[in-house]
VEXVORO-964623 format. One line per 3 residues: number of its first residue (from 0); their letters; for each residue x, y, z of N, C-alpha, C. Coordinates in steps of 0.02 Angstrom, whole numbers. Layout:
<rs>
NUM = A = X Y Z X Y Z X Y Z | ...
</rs>
This chain:
<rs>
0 = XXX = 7980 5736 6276 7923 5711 6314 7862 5707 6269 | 7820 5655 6275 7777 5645 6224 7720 5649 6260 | 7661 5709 6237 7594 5707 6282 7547 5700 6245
3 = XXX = 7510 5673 6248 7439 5637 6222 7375 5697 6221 | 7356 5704 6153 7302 5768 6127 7230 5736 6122 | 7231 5682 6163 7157 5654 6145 7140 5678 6187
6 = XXX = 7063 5708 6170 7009 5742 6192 7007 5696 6279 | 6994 5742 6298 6972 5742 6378 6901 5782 6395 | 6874 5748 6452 6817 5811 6462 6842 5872 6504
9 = XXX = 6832 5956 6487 6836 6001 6492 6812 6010 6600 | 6853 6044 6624 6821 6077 6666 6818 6020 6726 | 6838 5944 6716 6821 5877 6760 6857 5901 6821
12 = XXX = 6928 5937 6830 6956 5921 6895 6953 6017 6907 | 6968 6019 6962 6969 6089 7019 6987 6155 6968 | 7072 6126 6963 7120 6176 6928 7078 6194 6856
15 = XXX = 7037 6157 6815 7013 6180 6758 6921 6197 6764 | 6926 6213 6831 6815 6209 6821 6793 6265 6787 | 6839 6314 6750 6807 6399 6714 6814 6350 6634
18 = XXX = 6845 6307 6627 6864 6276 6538 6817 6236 6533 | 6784 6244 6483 6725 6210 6453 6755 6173 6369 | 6826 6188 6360 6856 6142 6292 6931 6118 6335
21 = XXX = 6938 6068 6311 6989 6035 6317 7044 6075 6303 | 7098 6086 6321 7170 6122 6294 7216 6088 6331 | 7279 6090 6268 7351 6052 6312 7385 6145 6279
24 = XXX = 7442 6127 6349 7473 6195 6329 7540 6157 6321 | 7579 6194 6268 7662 6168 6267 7715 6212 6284 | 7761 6230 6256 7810 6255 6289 7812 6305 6230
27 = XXX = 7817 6275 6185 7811 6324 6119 7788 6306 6053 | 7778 6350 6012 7749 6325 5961 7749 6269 5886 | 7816 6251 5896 7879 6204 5879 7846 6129 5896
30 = XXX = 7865 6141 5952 7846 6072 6013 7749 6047 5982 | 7709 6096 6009 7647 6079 5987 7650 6067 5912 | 7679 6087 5864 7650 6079 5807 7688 6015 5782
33 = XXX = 7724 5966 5811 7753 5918 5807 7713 5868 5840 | 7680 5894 5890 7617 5839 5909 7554 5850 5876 | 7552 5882 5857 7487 5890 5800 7486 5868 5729
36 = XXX = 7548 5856 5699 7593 5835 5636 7582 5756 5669 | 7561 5729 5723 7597 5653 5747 7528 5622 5744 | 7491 5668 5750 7400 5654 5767 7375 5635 5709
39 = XXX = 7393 5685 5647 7343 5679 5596 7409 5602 5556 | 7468 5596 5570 7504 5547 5524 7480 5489 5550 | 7466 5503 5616 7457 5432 5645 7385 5384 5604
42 = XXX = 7337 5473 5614 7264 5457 5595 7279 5411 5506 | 7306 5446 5462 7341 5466 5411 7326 5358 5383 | 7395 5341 5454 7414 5280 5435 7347 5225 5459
45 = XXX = 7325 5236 5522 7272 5211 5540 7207 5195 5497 | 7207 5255 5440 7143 5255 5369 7185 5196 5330 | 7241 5193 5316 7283 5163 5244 7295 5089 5285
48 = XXX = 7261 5093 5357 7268 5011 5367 7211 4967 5371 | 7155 5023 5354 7097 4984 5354 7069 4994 5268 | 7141 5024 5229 7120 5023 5164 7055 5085 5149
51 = XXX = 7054 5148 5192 6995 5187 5189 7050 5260 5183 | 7003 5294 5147 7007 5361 5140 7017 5410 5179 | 7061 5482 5217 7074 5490 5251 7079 5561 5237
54 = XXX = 6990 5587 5274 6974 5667 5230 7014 5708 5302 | 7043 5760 5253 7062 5803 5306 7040 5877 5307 | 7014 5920 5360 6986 5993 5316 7064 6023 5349
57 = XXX = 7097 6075 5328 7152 6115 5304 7149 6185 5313 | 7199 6209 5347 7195 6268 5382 7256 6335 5355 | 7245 6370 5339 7311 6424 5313 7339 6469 5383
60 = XXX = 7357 6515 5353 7390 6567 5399 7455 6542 5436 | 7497 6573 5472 7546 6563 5516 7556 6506 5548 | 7476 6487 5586 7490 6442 5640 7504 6388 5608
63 = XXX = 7474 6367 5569 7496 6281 5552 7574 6269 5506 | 7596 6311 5485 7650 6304 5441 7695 6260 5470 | 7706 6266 5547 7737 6234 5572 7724 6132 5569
66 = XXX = 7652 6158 5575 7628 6059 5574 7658 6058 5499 | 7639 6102 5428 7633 6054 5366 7726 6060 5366 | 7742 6077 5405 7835 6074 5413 7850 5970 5424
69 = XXX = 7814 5983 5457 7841 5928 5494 7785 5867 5472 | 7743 5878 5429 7714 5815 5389 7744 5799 5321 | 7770 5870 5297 7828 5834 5263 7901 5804 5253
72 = XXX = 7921 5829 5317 7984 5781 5347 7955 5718 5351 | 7900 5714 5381 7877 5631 5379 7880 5591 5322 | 7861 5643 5302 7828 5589 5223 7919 5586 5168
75 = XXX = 7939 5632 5186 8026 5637 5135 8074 5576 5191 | 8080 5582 5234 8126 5538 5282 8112 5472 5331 | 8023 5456 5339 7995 5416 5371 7950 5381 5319
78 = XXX = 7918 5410 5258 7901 5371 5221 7820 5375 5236 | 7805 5420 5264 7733 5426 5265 7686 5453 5204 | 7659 5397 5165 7626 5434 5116 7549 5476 5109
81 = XXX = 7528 5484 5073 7469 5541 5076 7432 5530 5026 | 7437 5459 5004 7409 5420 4935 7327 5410 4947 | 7308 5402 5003 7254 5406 5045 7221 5479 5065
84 = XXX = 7246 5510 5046 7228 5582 5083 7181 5629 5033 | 7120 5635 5072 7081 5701 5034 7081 5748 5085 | 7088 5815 5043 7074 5883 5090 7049 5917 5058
87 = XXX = 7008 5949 5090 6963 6013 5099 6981 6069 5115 | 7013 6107 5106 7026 6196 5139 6962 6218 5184 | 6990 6258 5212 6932 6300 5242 6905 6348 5200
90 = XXX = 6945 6370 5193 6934 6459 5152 6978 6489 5092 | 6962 6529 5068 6984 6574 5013 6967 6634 5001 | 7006 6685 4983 6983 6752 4958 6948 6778 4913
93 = XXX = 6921 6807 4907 6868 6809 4843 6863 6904 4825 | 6884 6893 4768 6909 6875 4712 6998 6874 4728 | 7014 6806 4717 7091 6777 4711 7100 6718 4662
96 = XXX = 7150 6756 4618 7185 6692 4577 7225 6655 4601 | 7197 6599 4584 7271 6541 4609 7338 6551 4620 | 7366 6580 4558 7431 6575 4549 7458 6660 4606
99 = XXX = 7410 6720 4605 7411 6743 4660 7457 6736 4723 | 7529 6754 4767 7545 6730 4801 7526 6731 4877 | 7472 6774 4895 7410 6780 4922 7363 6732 4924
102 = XXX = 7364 6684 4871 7295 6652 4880 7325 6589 4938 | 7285 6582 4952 7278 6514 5008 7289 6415 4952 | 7272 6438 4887 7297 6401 4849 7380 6391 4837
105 = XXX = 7384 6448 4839 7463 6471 4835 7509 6434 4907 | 7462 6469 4937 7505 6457 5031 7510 6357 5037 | 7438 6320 4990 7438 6257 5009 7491 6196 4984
108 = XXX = 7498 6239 4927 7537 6198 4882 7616 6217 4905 | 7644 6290 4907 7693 6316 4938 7723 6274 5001 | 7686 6251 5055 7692 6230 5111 7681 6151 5131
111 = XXX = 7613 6136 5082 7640 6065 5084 7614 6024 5045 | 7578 6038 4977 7546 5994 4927 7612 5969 4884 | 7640 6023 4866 7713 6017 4828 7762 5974 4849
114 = XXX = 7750 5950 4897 7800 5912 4925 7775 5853 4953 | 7731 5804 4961 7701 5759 4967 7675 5729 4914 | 7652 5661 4923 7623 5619 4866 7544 5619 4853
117 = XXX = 7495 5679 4863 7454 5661 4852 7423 5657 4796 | 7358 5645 4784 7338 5649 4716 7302 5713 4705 | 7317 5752 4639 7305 5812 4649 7218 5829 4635
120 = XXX = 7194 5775 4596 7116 5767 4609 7090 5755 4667 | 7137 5752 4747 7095 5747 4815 7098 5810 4838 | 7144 5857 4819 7142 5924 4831 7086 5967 4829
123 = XXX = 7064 5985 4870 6989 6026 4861 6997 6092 4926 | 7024 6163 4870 7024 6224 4895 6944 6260 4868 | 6915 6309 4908 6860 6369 4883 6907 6402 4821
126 = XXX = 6862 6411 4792 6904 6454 4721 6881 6513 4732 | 6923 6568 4705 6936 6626 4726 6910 6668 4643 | 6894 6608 4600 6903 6651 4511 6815 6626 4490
129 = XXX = 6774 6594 4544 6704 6571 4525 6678 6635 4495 | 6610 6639 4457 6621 6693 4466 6589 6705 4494 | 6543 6773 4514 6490 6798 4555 6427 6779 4561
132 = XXX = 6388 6768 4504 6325 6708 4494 6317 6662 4505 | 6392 6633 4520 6394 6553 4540 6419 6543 4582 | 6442 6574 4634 6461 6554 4710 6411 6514 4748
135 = XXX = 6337 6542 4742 6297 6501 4784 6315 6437 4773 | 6291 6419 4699 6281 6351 4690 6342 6296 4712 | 6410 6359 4690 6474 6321 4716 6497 6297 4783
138 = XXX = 6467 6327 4829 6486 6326 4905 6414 6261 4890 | 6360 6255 4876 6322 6203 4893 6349 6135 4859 | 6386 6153 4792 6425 6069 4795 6505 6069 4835
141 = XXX = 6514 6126 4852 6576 6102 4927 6568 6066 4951 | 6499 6078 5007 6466 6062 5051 6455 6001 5031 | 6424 5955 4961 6407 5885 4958 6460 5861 4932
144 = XXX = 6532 5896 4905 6562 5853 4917 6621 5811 4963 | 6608 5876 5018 6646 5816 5086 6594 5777 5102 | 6519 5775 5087 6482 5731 5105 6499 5677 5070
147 = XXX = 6495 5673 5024 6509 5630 4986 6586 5596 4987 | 6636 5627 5022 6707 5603 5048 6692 5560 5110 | 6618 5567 5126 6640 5534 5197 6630 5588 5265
150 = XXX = 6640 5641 5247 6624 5689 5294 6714 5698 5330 | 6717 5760 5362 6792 5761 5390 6808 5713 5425 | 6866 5689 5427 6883 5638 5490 6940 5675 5550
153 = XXX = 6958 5761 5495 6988 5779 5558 6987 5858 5546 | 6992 5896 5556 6983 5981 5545 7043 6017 5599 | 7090 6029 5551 7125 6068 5597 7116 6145 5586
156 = XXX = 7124 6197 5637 7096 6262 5639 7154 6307 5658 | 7168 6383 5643 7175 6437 5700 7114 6468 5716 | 7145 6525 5727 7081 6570 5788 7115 6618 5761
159 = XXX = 7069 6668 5739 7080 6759 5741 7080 6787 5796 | 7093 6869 5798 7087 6876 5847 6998 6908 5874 | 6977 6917 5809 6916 6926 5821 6856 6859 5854
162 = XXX = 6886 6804 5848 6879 6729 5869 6841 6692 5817 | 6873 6729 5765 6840 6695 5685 6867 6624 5687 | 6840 6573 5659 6875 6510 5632 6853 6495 5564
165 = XXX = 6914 6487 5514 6902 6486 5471 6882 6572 5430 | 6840 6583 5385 6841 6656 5399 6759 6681 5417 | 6712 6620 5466 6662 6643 5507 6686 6681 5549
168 = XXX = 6661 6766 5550 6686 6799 5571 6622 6827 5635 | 6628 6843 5660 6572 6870 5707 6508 6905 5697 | 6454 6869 5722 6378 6871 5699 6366 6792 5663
171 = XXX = 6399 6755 5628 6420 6699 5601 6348 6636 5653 | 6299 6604 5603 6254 6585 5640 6301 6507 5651 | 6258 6504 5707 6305 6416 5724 6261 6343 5666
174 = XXX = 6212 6370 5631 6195 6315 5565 6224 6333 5513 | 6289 6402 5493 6286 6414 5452 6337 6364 5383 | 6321 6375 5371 6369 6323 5275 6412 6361 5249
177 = XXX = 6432 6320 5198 6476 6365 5159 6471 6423 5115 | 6508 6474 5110 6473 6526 5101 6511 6580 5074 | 6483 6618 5040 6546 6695 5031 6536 6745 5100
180 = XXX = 6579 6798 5135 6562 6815 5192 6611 6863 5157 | 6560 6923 5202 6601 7009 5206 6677 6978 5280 | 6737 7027 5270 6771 7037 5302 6775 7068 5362
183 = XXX = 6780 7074 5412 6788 7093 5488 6864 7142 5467 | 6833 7212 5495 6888 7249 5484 6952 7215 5545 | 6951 7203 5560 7008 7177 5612 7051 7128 5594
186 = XXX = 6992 7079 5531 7021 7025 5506 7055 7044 5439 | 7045 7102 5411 7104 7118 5371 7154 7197 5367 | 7155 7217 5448 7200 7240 5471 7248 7186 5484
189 = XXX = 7244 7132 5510 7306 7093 5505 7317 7063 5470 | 7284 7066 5402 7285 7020 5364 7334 7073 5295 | 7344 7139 5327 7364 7195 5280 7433 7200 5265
192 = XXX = 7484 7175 5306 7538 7201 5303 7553 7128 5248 | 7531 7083 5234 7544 7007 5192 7518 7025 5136 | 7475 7093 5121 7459 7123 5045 7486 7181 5049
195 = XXX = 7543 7215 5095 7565 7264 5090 7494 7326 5087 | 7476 7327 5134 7422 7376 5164 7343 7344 5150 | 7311 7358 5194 7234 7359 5237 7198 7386 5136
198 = XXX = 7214 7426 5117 7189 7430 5041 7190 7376 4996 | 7229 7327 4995 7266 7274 4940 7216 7216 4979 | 7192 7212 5042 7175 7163 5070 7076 7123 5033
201 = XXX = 7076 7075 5007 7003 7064 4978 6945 7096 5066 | 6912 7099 5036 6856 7115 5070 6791 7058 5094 | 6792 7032 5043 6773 6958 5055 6787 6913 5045
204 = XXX = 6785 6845 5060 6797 6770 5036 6757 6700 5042 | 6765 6654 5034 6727 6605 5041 6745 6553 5096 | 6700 6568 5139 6705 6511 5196 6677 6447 5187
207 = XXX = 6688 6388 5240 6668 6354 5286 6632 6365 5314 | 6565 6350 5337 6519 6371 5392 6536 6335 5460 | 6523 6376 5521 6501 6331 5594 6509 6260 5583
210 = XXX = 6438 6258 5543 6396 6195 5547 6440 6131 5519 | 6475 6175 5454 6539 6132 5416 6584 6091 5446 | 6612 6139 5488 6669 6145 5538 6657 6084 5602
213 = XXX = 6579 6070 5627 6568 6073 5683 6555 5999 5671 | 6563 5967 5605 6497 5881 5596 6588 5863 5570 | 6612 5899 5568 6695 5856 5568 6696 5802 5627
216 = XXX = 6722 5743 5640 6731 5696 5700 6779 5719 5730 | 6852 5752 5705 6885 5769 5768 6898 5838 5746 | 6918 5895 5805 6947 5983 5776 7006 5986 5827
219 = XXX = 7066 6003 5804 7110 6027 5839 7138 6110 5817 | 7133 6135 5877 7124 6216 5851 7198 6250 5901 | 7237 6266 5863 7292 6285 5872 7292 6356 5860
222 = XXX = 7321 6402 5938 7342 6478 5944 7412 6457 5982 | 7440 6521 5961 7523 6511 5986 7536 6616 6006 | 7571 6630 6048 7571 6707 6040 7530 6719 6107
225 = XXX = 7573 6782 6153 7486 6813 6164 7447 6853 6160 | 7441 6891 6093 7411 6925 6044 7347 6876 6051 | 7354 6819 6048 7268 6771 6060 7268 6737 6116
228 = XXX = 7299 6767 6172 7285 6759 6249 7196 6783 6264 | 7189 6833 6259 7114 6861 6258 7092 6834 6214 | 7059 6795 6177 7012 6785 6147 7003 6687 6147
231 = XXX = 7065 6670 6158 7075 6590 6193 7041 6593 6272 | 7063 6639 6303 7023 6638 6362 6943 6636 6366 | 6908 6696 6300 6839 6712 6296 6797 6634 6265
234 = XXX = 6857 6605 6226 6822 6540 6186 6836 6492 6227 | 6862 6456 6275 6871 6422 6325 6821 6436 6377 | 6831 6498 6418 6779 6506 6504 6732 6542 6455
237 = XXX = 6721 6582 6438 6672 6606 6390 6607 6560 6394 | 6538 6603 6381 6490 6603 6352 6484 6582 6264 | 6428 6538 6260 6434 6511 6183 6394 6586 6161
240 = XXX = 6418 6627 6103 6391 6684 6079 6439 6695 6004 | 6386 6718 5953 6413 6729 5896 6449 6757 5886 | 6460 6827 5944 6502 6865 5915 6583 6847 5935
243 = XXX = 6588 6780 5961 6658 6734 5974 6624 6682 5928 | 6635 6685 5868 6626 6602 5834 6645 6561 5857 | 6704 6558 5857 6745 6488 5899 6710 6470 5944
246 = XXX = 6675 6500 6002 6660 6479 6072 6588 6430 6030 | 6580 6425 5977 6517 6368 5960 6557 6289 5960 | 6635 6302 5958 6653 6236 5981 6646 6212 6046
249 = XXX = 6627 6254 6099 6620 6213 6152 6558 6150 6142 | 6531 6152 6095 6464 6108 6075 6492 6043 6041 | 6559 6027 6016 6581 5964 5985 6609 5939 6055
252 = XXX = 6591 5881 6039 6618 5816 6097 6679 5779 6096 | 6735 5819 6022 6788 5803 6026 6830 5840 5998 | 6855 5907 6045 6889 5952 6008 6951 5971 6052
255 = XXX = 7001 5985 6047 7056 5989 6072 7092 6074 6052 | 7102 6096 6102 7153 6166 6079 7209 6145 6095 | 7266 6160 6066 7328 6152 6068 7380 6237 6076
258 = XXX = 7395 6241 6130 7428 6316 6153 7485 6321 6160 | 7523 6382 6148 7598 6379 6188 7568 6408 6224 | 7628 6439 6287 7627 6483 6326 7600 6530 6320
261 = XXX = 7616 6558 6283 7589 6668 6256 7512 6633 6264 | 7485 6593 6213 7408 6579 6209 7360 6575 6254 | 7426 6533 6307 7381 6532 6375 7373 6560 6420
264 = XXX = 7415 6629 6418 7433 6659 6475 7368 6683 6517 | 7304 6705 6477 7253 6737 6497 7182 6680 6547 | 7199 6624 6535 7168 6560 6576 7191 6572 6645
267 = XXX = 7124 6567 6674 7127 6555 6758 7180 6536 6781 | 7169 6459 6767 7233 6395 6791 7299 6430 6783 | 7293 6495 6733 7387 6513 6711 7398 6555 6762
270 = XXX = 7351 6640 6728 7355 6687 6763 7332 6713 6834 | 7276 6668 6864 7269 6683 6932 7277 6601 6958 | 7298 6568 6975 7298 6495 6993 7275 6509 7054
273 = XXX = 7281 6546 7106 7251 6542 7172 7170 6539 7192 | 7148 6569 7115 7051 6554 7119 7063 6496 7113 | 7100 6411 7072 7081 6350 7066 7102 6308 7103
276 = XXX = 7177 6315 7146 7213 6276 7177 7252 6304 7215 | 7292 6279 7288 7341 6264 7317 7389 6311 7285 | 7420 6368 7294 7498 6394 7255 7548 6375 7320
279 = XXX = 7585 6367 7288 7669 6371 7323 7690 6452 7319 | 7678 6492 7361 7687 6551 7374 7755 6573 7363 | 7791 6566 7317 7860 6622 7300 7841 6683 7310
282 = XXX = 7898 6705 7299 7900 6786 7304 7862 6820 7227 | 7890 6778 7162 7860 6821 7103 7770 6810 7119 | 7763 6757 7132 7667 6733 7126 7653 6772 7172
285 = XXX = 7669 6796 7235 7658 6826 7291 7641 6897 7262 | 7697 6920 7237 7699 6989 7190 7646 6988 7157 | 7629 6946 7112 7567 6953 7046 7522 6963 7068
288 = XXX = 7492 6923 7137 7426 6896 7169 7410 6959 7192 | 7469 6986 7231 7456 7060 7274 7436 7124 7227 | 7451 7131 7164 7470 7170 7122 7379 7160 7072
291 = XXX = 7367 7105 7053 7323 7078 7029 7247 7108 7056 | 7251 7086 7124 7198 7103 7177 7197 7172 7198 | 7255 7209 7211 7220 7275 7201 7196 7310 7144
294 = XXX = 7215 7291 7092 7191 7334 7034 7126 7295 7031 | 7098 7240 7032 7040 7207 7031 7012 7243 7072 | 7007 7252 7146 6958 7297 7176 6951 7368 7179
297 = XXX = 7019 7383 7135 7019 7449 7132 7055 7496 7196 | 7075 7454 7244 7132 7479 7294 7191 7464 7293 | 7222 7540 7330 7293 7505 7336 7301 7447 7410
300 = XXX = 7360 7448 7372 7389 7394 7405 7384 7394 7481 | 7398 7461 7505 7403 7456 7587 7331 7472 7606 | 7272 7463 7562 7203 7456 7619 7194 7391 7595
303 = XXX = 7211 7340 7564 7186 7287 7540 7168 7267 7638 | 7122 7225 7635 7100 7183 7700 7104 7111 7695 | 7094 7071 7753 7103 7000 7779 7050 6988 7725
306 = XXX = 6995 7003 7715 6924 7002 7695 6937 6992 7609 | 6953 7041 7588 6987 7052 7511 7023 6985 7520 | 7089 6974 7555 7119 6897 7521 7087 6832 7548
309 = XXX = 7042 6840 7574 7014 6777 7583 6943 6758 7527 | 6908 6828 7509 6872 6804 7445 6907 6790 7390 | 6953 6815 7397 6974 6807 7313 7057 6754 7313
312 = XXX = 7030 6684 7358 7085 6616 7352 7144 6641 7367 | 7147 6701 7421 7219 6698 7449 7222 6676 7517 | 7172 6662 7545 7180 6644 7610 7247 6608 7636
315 = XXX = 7268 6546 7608 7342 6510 7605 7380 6563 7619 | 7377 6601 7583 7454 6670 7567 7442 6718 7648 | 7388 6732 7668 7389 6757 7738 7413 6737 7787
318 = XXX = 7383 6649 7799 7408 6585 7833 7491 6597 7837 | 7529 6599 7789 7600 6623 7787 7615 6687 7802 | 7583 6739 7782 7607 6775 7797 7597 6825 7848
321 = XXX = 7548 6797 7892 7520 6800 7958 7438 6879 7966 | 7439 6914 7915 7385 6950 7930 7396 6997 7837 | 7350 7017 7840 7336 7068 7762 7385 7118 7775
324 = XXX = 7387 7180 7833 7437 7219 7870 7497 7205 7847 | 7522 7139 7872 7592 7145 7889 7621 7125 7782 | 7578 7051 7773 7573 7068 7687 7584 7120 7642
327 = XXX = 7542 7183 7663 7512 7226 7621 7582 7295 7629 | 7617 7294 7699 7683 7335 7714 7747 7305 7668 | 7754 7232 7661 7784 7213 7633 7782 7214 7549
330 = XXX = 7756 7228 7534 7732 7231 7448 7744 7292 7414 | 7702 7326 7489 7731 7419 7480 7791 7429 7463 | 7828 7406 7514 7903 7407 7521 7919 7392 7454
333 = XXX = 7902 7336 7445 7931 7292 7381 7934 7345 7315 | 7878 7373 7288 7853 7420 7233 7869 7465 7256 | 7888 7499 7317 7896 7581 7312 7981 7574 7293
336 = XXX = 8023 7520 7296 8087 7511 7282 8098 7492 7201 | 8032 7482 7166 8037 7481 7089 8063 7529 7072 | 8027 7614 7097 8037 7650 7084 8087 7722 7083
339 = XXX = 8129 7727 7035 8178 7793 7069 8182 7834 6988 | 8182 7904 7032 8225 7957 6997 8270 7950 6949 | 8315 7897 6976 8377 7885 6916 8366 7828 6886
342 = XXX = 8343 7811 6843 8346 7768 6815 8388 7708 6805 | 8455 7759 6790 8506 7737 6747 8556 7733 6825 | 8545 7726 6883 8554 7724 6940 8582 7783 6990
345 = XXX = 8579 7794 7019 8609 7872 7056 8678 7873 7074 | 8738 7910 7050 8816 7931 7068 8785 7895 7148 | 8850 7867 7175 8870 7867 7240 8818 7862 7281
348 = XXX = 8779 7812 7271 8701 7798 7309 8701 7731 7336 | 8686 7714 7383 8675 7644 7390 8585 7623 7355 | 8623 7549 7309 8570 7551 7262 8546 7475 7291
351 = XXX = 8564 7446 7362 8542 7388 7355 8475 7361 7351 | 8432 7411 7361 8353 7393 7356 8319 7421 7299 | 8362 7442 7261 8338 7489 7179 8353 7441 7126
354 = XXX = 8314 7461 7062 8305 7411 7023 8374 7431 6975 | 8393 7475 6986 8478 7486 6941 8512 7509 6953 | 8595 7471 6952 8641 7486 7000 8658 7550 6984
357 = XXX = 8709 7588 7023 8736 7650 7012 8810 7649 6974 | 8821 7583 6965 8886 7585 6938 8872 7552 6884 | 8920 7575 6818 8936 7625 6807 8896 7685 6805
360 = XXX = 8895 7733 6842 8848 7811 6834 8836 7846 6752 | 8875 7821 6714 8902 7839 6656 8853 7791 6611 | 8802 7764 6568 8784 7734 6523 8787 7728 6460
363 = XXX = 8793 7687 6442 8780 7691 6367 8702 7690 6337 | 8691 7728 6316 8614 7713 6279 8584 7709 6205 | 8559 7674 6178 8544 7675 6117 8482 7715 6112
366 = XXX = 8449 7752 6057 8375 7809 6100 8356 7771 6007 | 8278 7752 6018 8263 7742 5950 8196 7791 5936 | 8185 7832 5893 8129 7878 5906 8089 7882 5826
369 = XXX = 8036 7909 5836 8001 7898 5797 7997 7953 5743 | 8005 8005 5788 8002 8088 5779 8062 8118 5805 | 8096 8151 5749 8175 8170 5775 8179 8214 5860
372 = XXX = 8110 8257 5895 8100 8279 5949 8075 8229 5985 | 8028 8189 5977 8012 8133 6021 8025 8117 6083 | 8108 8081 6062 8122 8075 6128 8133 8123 6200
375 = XXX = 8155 8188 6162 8190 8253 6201 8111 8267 6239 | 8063 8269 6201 7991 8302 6252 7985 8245 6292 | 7987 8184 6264 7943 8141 6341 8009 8118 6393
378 = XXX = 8070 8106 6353 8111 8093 6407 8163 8095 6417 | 8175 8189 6416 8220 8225 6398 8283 8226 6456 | 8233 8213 6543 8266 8213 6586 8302 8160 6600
381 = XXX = 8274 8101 6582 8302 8049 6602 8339 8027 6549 | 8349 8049 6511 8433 8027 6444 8468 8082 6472 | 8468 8119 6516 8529 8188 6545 8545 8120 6597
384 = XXX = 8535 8111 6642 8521 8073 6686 8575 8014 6672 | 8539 7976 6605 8568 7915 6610 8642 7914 6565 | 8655 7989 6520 8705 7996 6494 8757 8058 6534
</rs>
């Protein structure tokens, strides 16, 4: 199925009025990065038919590997060339050598310079070997020379989880340029185990600014996982504030997020759909909604009131299920049958409303522990139990 990533306005119909950026969600991260690989080839061919240049700014880390996967299948089996193509990186580590397998020079060429036709004079990464006296001046001819390319015609992005883009990391002003920038401890805790520990990791590097990022004509900003469920949610319904960089994209007039599932899970429209629209009341949504709303007000389940599901878009779900009361007995029921004693199910019990049968009484278990006592203190009873 083929779905269309052109920018839409944010927030236009019911189901999306908390989204202030455009997002398509996919199924997985495969799927999206094959429509994002289709966007920029298309753009790609669209420059080489008007005989024009076709700047692209360039993104590292995890998320995109998948697109530069699949721009070079294009270009090896469809014939899409890149003879036209200038790029820009976002970022680099500082201090990093090229040849480095860490550097983002390394990751570009690795993934997809090496394997396409471009010209290696359109290539334009931050250098990681400038030296220290001369960074200013270097980030200020960065800066003039995508001006001088023409300016981006497309910027593809991830998102940290700190809601860095690029490596503007939080506090990051929305005029800011290109630049050397201290590290966000968060941003190289995950960035630690790919230098073999949080020690090996640079401390600083050279960004992209906001401002860089933001005078691009198109941004497509791709999270997959939901490790960046929270922070896709904060840069979407969110407030524009520095300390979410990203959320300064709600200010471009043509920017697109591209999500799987995991990414989206934390969006209204996903996780509560009954604040935006109409639900078809199953039993699992029924479960969530009920489950959802008491921990939101902080009650259980059997004082929830008519009052409670009618502020908070369950009214429909009452309508069916005739009063909060008779709802709120049923749910009980439902969750107090999650729970039992035996885990591993009880000898000679009727287990039809328990979450594990009794047969076989006998289990097999695999125990994985961290600490050779571990398991025996926290759950000593229930491996007697289940063995």
């Amino acid at each position: 199925m083929k779905v269309n990533l052109k920018h839409r306005q944010a927030g236009k119909f019911e189901e999306t009025r908390f989204e202030k950026i455009h997002n398509v969600i996919f199924k997985n991260s495969d799927i999206a990065s094959i429509a994002v690989a289709k966007e920029i080839a298309d753009l790609i061919k669209e420059k080489q038919s008007k005989n024009k240049a076709c700047v692209l700014g360039l993104a590292t880390g995890s998320s995109p590997i998948k697109v530069y996967e699949e721009l070079v299948r294009l270009h090896s089996e469809e014939g899409l060339s890149f003879s036209n193509v200038i790029t820009f990186n976002l970022d680099e580590y500082y201090p990093m050598e090229k040849e480095n397998t860490q550097s983002y020079w390394y990751f570009m060429h690795e993934h997809l310079f090496n394997h396409i036709d471009i010209l290696p004079e359109n290539i334009n990464i931050p250098s990681g070997t400038v030296k220290a006296n001369e960074i200013h001046q270097f980030c200020i001819d960065y800066e003039l020379k995508i001006k001088d390319a023409g300016g981006l015609d497309f910027q593809l992005l991830g998102i940290g989880r700190t809601g860095h883009i690029g490596f503007n990391e939080p506090g990051s002003h929305l005029n800011s340029g290109t630049r050397n920038i201290t590290l966000d401890h968060i941003t190289r805790v995950d960035a630690g185990p790919a230098f073999l520990g949080i020690d090996h990791v640079p401390r600083v590097a050279i960004t992209m600014g906001i401002s860089t990022i933001r005078n691009a004509k198109r941004i497509v900003l791709m999270a997959w996982g939901i490790n960046k469920a929270s922070v896709i949610k904060e840069t979407i319904e969110g407030e524009i504030s520095s300390e979410v960089p990203a959320t300064y994209l709600q200010l471009h007039d043509n920017v697109t997020f591209v999500l799987d599932e995991g990414a989206s899970e934390d969006l209204t429209r996903i996780k509560t759909p009954w604040l935006v629209k109409n639900c078809l009341w199953n039993e699992d949504l029924t479960s969530k909604a009920v489950v959802w709303l008491s921990v939101l007000l902080n009650k259980s389940v059997l004082k929830l009131t008519d009052k409670d599901y009618n502020n908070n878009g369950m009214a429909s779900l009452l309508v069916e299920q005739g009063s909060a009361y008779n709802l709120n007995i049923k749910m009980f029921n439902k969750l107090q049958h999650t729970i039992t004693g035996w885990p591993g199910g009880k000898p000679n019990a009727d287990d039809t409303n328990r979450p594990e049968r009794n047969e076989p009484a006998i289990k097999r278990v695999i125990i994985f522990s961290p600490h050779p006592d571990d398991d025996v203190i926290s759950m000593g009873g229930t491996f007697d139990r289940l063995v």
